[in-house]
C-alpha positions in Angstrom: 0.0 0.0 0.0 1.5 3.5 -1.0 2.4 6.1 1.7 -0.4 8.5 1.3 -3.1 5.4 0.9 -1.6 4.1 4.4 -2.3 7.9 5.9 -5.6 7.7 4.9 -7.4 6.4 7.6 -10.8 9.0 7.2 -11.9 11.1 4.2 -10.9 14.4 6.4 -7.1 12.8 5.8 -8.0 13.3 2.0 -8.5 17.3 2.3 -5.2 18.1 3.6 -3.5 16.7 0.9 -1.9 18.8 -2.6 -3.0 18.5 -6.0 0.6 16.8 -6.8 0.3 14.8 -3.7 -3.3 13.7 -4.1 -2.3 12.7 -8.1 0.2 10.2 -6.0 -2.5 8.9 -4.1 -4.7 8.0 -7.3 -2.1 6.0 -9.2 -1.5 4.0 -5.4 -5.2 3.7 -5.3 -5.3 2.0 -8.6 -2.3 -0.5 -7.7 -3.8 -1.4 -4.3 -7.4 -2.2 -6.7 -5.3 -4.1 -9.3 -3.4 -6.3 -6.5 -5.9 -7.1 -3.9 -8.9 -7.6 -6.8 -6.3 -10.0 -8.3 -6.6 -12.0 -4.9 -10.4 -11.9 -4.4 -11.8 -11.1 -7.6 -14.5 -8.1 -8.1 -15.4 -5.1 -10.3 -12.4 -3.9 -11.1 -12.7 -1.7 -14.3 -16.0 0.2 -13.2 -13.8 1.1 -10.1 -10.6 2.1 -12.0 -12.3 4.3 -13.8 -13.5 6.7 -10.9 -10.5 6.5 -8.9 -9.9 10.8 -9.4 -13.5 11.6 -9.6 -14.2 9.6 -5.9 -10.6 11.2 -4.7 -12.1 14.8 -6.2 -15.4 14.3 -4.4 -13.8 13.4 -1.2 -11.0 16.4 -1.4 -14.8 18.6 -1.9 -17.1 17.3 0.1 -17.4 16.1 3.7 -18.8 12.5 4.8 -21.3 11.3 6.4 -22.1 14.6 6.5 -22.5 15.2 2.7 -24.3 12.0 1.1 -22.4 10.2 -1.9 -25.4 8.0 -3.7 -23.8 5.4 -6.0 -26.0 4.0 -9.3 -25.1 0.2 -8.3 -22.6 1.3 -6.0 -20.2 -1.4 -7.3 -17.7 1.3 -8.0 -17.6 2.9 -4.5 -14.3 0.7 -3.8 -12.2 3.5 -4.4 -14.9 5.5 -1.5 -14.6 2.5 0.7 -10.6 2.9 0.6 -10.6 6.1 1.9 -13.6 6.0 4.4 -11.6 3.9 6.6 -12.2 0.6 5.4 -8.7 -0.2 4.0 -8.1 -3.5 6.7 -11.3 -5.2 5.6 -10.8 -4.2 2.0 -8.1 -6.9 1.6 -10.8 -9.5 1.4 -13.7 -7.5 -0.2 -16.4 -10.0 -1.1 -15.3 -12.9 0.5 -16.1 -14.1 4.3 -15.6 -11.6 6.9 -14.6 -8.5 4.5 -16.5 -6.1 2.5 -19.7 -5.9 0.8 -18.6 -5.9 -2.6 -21.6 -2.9 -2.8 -22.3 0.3 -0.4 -24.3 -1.0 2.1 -25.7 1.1 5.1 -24.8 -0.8 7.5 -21.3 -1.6 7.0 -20.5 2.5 7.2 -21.9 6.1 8.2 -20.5 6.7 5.0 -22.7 4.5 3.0 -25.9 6.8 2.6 -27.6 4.4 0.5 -27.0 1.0 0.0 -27.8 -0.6 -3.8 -26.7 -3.3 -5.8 -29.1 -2.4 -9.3 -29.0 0.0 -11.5 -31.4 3.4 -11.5 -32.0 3.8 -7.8 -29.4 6.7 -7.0 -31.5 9.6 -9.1 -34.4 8.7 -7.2 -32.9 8.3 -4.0 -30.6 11.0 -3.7 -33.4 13.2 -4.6 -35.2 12.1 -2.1 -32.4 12.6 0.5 -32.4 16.2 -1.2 -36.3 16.9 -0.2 -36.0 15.5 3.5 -33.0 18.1 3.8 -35.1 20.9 2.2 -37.8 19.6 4.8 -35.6 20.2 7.9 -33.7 23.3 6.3 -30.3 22.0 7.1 -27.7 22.3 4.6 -25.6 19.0 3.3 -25.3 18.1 0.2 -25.9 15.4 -2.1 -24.1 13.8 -4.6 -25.1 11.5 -7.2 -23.1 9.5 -9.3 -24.9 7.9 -12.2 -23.8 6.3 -14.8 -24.5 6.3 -18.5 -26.2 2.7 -18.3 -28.5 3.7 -15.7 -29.9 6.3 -18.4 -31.6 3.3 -20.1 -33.6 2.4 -17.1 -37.1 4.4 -16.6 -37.0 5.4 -12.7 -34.1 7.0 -13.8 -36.3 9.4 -16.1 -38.6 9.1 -13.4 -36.2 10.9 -10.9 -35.3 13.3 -13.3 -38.9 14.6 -14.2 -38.9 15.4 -10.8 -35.9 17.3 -10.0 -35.9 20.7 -10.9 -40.0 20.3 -9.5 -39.2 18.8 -5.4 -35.6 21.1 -5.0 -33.3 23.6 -6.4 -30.2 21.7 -5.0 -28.9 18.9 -6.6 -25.9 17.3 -7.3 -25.6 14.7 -10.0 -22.0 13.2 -11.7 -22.9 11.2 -15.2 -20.0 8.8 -14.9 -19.9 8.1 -18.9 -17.8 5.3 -19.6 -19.9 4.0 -22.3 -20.4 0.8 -20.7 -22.6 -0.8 -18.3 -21.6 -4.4 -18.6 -21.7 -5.2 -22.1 -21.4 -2.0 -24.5 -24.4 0.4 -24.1 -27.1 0.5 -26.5 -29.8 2.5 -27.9 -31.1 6.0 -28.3 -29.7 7.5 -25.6 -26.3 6.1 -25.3 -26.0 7.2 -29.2 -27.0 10.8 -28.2 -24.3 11.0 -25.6 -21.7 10.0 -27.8 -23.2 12.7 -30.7 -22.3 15.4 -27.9 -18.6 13.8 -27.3 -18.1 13.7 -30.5 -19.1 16.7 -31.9 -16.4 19.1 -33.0 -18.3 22.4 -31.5 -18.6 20.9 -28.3 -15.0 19.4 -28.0 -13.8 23.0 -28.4 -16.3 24.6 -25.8 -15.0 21.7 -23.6 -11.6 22.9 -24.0 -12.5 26.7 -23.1 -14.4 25.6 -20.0 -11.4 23.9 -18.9 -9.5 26.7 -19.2 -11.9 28.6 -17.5 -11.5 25.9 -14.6 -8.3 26.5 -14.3 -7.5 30.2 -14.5 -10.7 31.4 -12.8 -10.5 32.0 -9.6 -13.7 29.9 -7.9 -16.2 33.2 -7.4 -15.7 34.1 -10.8 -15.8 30.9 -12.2 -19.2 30.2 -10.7 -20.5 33.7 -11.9 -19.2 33.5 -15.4 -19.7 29.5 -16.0 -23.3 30.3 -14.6 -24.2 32.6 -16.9 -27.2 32.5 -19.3 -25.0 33.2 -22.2 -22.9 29.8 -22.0 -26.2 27.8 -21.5 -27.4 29.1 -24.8 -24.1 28.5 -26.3 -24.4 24.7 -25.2 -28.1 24.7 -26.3 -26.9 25.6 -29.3 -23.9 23.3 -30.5 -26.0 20.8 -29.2 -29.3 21.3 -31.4 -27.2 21.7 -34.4 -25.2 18.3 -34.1 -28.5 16.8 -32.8 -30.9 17.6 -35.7 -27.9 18.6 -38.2 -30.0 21.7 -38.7 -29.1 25.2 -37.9 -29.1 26.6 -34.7 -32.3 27.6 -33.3 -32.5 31.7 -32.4 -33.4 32.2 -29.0 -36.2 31.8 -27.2 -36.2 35.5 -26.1 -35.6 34.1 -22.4 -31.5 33.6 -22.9 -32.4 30.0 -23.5 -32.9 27.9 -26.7 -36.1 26.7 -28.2 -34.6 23.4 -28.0 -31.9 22.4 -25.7 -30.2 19.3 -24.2 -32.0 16.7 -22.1 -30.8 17.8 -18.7 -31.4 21.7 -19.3 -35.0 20.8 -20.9 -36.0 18.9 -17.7 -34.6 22.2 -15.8 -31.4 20.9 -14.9 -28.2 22.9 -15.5 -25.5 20.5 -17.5 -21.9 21.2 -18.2 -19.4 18.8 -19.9 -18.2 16.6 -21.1 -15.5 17.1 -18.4 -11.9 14.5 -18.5 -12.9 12.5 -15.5 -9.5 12.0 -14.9 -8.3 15.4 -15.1 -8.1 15.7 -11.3 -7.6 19.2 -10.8 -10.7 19.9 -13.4 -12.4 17.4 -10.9 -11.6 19.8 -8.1 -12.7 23.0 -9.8 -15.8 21.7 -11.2 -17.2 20.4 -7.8 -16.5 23.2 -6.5 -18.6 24.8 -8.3 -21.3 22.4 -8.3 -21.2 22.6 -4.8 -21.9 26.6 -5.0 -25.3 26.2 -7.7 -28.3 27.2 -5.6 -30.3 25.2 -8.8 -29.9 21.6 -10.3 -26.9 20.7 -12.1 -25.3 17.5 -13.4 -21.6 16.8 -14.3 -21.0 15.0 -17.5 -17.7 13.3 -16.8 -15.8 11.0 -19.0 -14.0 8.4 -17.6 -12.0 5.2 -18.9 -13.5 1.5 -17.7 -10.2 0.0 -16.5 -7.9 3.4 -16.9 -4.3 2.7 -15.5 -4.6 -0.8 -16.2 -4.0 -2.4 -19.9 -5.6 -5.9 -19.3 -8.7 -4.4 -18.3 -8.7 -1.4 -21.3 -8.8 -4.1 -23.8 -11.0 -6.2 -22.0 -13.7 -3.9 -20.1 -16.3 -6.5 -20.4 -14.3 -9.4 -19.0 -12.5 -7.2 -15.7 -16.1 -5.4 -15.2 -16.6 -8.2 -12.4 -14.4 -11.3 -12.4 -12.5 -14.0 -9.9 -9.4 -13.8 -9.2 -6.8 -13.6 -11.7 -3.2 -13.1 -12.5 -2.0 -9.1 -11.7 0.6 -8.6 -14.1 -0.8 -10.2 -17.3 -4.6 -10.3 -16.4 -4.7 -13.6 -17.1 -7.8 -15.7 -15.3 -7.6 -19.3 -14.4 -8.1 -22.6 -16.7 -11.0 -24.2 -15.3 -9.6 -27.8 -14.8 -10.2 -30.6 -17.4 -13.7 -32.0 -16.8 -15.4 -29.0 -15.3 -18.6 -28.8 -16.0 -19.7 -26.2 -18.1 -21.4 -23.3 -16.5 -25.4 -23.3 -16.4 -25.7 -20.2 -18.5 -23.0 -21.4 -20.7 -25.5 -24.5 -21.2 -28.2 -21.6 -21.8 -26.5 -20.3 -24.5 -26.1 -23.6 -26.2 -29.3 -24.5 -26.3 -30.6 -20.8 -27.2 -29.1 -21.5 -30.3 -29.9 -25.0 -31.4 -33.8 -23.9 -30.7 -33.6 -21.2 -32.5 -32.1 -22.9 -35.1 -35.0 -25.1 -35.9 -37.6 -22.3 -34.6 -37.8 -19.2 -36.6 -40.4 -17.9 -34.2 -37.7 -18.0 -30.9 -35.6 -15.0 -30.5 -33.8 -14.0 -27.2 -34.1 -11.1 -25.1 -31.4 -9.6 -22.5 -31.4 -6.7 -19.8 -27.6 -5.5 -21.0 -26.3 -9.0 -19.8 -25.3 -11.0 -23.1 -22.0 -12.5 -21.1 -23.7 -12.8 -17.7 -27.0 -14.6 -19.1 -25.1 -16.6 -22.0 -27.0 -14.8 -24.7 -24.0 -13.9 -26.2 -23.6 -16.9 -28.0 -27.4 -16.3 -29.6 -25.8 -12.7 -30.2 -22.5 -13.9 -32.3 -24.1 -16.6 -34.2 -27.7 -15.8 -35.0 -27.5 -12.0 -34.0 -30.8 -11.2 -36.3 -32.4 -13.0 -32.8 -30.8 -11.4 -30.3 -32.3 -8.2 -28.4 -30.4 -6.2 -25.8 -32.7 -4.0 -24.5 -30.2 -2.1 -22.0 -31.2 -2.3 -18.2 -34.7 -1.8 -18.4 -36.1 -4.7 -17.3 -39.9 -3.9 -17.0 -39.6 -2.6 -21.0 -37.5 -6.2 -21.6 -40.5 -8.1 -20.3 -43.5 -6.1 -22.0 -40.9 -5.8 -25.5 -41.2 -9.6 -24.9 -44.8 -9.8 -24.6 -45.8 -7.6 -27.5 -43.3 -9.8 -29.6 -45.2 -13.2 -28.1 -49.3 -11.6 -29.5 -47.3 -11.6 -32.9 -46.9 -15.4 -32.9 -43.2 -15.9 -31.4 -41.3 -17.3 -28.8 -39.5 -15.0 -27.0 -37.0 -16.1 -23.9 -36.6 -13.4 -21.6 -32.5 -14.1 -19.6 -32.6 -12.4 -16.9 -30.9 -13.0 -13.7 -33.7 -13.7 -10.5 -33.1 -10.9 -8.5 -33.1 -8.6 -11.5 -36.7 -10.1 -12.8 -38.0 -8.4 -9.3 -38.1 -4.8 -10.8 -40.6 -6.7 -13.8 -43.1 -8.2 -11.3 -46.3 -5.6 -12.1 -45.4 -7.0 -15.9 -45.2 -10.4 -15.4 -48.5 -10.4 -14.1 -50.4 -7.6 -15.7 -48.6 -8.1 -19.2 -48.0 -11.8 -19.9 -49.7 -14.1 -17.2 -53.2 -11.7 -17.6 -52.8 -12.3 -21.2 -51.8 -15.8 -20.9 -48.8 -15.3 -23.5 -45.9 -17.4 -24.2 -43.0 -15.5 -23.0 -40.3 -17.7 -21.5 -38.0 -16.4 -18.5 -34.8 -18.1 -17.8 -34.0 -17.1 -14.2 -30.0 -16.9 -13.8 -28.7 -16.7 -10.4 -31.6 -18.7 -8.9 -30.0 -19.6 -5.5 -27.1 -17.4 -4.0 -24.3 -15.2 -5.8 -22.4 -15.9 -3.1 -19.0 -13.2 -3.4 -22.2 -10.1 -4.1 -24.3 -10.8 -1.5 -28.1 -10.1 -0.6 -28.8 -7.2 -3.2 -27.8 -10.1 -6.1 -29.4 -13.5 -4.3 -32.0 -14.9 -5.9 -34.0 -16.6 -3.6 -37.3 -15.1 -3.5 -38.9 -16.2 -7.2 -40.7 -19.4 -6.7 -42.4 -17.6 -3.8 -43.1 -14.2 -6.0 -44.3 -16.8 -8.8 -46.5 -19.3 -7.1 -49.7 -17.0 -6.6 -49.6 -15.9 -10.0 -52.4 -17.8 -12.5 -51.6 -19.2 -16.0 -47.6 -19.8 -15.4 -45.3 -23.2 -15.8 -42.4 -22.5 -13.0 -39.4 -25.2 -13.5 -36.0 -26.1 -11.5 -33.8 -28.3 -13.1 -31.7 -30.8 -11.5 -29.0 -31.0 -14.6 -28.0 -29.9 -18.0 -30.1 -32.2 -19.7 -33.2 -32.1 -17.8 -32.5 -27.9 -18.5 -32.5 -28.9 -22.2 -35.9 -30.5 -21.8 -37.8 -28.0 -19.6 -36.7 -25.1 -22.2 -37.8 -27.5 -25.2 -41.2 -28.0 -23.4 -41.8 -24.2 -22.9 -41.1 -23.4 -26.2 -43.9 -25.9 -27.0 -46.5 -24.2 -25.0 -48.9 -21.4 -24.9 -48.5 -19.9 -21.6 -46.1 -18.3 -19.7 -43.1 -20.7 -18.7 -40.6 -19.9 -15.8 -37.2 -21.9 -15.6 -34.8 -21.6 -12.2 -31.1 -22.3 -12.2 -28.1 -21.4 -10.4 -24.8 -19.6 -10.5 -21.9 -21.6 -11.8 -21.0 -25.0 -12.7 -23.6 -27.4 -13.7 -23.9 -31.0 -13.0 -21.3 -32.2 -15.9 -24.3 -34.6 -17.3 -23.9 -35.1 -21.2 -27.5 -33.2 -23.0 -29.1 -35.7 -25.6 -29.3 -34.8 -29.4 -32.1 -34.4 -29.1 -35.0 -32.8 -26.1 -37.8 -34.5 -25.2 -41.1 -33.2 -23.3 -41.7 -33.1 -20.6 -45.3 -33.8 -19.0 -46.9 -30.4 -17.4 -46.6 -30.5 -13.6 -45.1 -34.3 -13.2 -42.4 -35.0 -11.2 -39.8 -38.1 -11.8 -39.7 -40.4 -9.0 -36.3 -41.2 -9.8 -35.7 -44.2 -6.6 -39.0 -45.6 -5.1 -38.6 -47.0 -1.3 -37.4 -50.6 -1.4 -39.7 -51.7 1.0 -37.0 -53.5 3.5 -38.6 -52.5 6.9 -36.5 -49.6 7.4 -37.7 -46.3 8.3 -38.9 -44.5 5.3 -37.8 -41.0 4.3 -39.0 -39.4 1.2 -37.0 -36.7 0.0 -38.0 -33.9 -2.7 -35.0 -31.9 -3.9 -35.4 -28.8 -6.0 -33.1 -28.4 -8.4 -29.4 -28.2 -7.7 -30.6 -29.6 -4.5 -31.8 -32.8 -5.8 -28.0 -33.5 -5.6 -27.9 -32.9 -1.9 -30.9 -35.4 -1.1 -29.0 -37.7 -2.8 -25.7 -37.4 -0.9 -28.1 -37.4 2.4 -30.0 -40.7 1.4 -26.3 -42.2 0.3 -25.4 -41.3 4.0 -28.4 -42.6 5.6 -27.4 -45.9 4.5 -29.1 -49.0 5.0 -30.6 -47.4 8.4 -33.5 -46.0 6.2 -35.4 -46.7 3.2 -35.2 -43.8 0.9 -37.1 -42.4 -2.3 -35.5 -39.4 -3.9 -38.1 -37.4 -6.1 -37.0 -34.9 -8.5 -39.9 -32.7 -8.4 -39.2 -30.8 -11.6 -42.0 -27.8 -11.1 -42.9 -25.5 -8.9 -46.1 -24.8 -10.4 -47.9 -26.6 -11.0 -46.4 -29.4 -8.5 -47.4 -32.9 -9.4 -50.1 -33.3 -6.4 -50.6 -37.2 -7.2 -46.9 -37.9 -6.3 -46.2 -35.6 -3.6 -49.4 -37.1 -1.9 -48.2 -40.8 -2.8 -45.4 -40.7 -0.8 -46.5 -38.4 1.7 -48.3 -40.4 3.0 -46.0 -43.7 2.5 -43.0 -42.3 4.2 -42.2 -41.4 7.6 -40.8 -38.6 7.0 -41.1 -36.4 4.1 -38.1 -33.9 3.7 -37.9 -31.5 1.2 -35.0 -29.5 0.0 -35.1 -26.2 -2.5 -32.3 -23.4 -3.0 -34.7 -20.5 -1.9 -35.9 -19.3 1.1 -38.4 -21.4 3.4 -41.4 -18.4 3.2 -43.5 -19.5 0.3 -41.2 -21.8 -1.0 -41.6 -25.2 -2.7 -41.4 -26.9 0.9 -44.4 -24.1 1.5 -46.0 -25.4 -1.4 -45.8 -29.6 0.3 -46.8 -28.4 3.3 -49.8 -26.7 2.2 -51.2 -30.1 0.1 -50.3 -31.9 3.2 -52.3 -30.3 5.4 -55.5 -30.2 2.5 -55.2 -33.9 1.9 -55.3 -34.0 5.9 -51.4 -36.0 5.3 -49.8 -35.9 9.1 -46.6 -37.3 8.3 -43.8 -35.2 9.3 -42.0 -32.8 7.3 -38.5 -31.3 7.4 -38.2 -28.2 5.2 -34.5 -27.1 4.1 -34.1 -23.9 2.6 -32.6 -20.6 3.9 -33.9 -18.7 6.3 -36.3 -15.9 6.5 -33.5 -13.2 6.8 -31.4 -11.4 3.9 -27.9 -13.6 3.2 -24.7 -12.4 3.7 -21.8 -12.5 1.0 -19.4 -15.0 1.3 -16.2 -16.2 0.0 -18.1 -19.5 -1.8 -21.8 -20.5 -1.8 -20.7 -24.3 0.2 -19.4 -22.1 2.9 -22.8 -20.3 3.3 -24.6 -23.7 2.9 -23.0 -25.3 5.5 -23.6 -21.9 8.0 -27.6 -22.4 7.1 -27.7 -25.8 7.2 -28.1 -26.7 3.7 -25.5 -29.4 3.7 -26.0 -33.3 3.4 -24.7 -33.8 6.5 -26.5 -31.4 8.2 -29.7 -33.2 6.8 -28.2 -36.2 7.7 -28.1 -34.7 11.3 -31.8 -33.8 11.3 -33.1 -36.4 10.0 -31.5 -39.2 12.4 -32.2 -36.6 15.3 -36.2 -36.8 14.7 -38.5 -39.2 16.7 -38.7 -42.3 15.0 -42.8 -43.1 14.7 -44.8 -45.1 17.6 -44.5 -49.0 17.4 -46.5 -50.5 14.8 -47.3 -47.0 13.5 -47.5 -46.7 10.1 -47.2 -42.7 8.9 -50.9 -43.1 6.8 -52.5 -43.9 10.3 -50.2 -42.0 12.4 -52.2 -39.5 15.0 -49.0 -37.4 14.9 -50.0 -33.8 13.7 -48.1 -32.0 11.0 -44.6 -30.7 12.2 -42.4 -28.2 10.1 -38.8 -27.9 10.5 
């Protein structure tokens, strides 16, 4: 660690620093990212990128006091390096370090915690009104990225600015990425204003201005009505490629940029990584008694060359090698990851359906879309992160006659619930959702888990909801929703598969029936019926193969979540002695919900253990096992429970037991 990162132990240590010495303390910034990220893994070029803008804010503005509001917050490392955090840093997203994202209560200076995109417009300018409420006199600043401009709260919040206060800070961090590049309309019209010629030049003379002006006059003349015009102007005519418009009569133009025509003062584009220009222009900010954003350009992965030519790979990786950038080989006979799978079989359907096309939130890498992108890109939609317009985009495509399969990771497909239910299950329409990340991300924590969507999905009418317990079976349940009419929902984790070979060729699979994959052998033992979910099908069977030849055991594989194949689940319900299920979601309103609930209608008393996580948000964690075996979702923690229940009365069978229902 450098000498003035090591001195560093609050942000007030950051103010009494120079400009030369602070320009020290960005490039040891970026070395201390680059070497400890290489250990642990993370989102290192988002965070390279706005090492002098989070230095410049810091040297500015005073925290907790003043309020710093990240878009996704997974570039406030640099913030959490000089808020006092350096120690745990060293082991940021793995056990017993850092949240890989602000979060509120790991730090006073973590206003607002996040971990999706478009939530810092709307909540720093709700920070801005309860301070205008109470007439005291921080300020707030929010940094926003490009990417977040494709989401619609983000126009929400800024409909609203210049209307609830007339102080407000806002930074576009412009990097032209969010994970993948950016797309659409508005990512193009950013780029028109970087680009054009006029504007470079008045870029130039504002950073002049910067730094010649002393900071009262630069406020006054960089203020002025005149400049805003001038802006207005360059703008209109690179915009429309027609003249520029006269003036309104009011100092303005009859057409301006977005910001100024939602009443928000904008200046830029500014070098991001000019750090003295960072200083100056802050400053200022700081002084407006009206709205203003900061367009900033910055560099994903600046100072670092592996991740400049990759930005999409070192925008969140593992662990990799720090001088050459380098990740590991996976080793011979890994299975291949489950949206790698995804992809693959994307592109085979699609290749003998002309109707199936495939539909991603800015996450082509992430989801596995990318292979449907590079091969068959005429298929391929990237909608940016707007997830609610990537699920009704979907269902308009579906009334037209095709299949569309909506990637989109489970904790993401949260912000689309209205949609699901209100455009595609109300309509009945055959959109398909691949859930990534169903189960834990464990290294990102709560704001990325996806355990909630079997419980968020089961009350809603018309849908299919599927877990897989393998590749192929996955290959089977997206074949079978592509062959229906109504909405189709399929659940899978993070990371490596199951390594089980996929057939040439899918087959269909019956609507709501489980496989009964071993029945009881009928020895005399005690029997013990377990349902496993999904990826937890594999940890039933580890438990029964533990049990032994102490207990008779059935292992179910119970496919869907809705509907659940009743005639089964009842079958050895009431058979066993025990029925235990297992599901990689939380116990509320879960599939082990789900069990209990035809249990008790078909008046079944046998026992039940449910295994799931618990009713409480998840940590991060250096590896999803280590979680598991902290909440109990471990074999031999089954193993445990089950041998530790009562065994049933004498001559008792479970279908005449007088036991009442019990729910682990």
């Amino acid at each position: 660690m450098g000498r003035y990162l090591e001195m560093i132990s609050e942000p007030a240590h950051v103010k009494k620093l120079t400009e030369p010495q602070l320009e020290e303390l960005a490039a040891e910034v970026r070395s201390e990212l680059i070497g400890t990220l290489a250990r642990t893994g993370g989102h290192l070029g988002p965070n390279l990128g706005v090492v002098e803008l989070t230095i410049a804010m810091h040297k500015v503005f005073t925290t907790p006091k003043d309020k710093f509001v990240w878009d996704v917050s997974h570039q406030c490392y640099v913030h959490k390096l000089l808020t006092g955090r350096q120690e745990k840093f060293k082991k940021i997203r793995q056990t017993g370090g850092l949240n890989g994202f602000a979060l509120r209560t790991e730090s006073e200076h973590d206003s607002f915690g996040a971990g999706h995109a478009g939530t810092a417009l709307s909540a720093a300018l709700g920070m801005c009104a309860a301070r205008d409420q109470r007439q005291s006199d921080e300020d707030v600043v929010c940094v926003f990225g490009d990417a977040a401009l494709t989401n619609g709260i983000s126009f929400e919040a800024l409909n609203n600015i210049s209307h609830t206060t007339k102080k407000f800070i806002g930074i576009l961090n412009d990097n032209e990425w969010s994970i993948d590049k950016n797309v659409g309309a508005i990512s193009k019209y950013l780029n028109k204003i970087i680009t054009n010629p006029g504007y470079n030049r008045l870029h130039d003379d504002m950073a002049s201005l910067v730094k010649k002006l002393p900071k009262g006059d630069f406020a006054v003349r960089l203020g002025s009505r005149a400049e805003g015009a001038l802006k207005a102007e360059v703008a209109e005519s690179t915009l429309s490629h027609e003249p520029p418009v006269l003036s309104d009569g009011r100092g303005g133009t009859a057409s301006s940029v977005l910001f100024e025509e939602l009443g928000i003062r904008y200046i830029g584009p500014l070098d991001g990584h000019n750090l003295p220009l960072m200083i100056k222009s802050l400053e200022y900010a700081q002084n407006c008694e009206h709205p203003v954003v900061l367009h900033v350009l910055t560099k994903k992965g600046k100072g670092y060359n592996a991740a400049l030519k990759s930005p999409e790979k070192f925008h969140g990786l593992g662990p990799y090698n720090a001088e050459t950038g380098e990740t590991p080989s996976a080793k011979p006979g890994t299975a291949p990851n489950w949206q790698d799978v995804f992809g693959e079989q994307m592109v085979k359907l699609c290749e003998r359906d002309t109707k199936m096309v495939g539909v991603t939130a800015a996450m082509p890498s992430g989801t596995g879309l990318k292979s449907l992108r590079d091969q068959l890109p005429g298929r391929y939609f990237d909608v940016g992160i707007a997830e609610e317009h990537a699920v009704i985009f979907a269902a308009g495509m579906a009334t037209m006659d095709y299949r569309p399969v909506v990637a989109i990771y489970s904790t993401f497909l949260q912000r689309a619930y209205d949609c699901i239910i209100h455009d595609v299950a109300l309509q009945d329409l055959p959109v398909i959702f691949c859930m990534d990340r169903a189960g834990l991300s464990a290294n990102d924590g709560p704001t990325h888990h996806g355990l909630f969507d079997i419980a968020y999905l089961r009350c809603v009418p018309n849908i299919v909801a599927m877990a897989p317990r393998n590749e192929d079976e996955f290959a089977d349940m997206l074949f079978t929703a592509s062959r229906q009419n109504h909405p189709a929902f399929i659940r899978y984790p993070r990371g490596a598969a199951e390594g089980v070979p996929v057939k040439d060729e899918p087959a269909m699979l019956e609507i709501g029936k489980a496989e009964v994959v071993r029945n009881f052998e009928g020895n005399g033992k005690r029997k013990v019926a377990f349902l496993g979910l999904g990826p937890m099908f594999s940890v039933a069977e580890a438990a029964a193969k533990e049990l032994g030849e102490d207990f008779d055991c059935a292992l179910i594989d119970p496919r869907f979540t809705k509907p659940i194949d009743e005639a089964t689940t009842e079958y050895f319900a009431k058979t066993a002695d025990l029925v235990v299920t297992l599901e990689d979601h939380v116990l509320p309103g879960g599939y082990g919900s789900l069990v209990a609930e035809l249990m008790v209608e078909e008046s079944v008393s046998t026992p039940l253990i449910r295994v799931g996580w618990p009713d409480q948000f998840i940590e991060h964690a250096s590896s999803v096992g280590e979680l598991r075996g902290k909440y109990g979702l471990t074999a031999e923690a089954v193993v445990e429970r089950i041998r530790s229940f009562p065994a049933p009365a004498a001559g008792k069978g479970s279908s005449n037991s007088s036991q009442s229902l019990k729910v682990g």
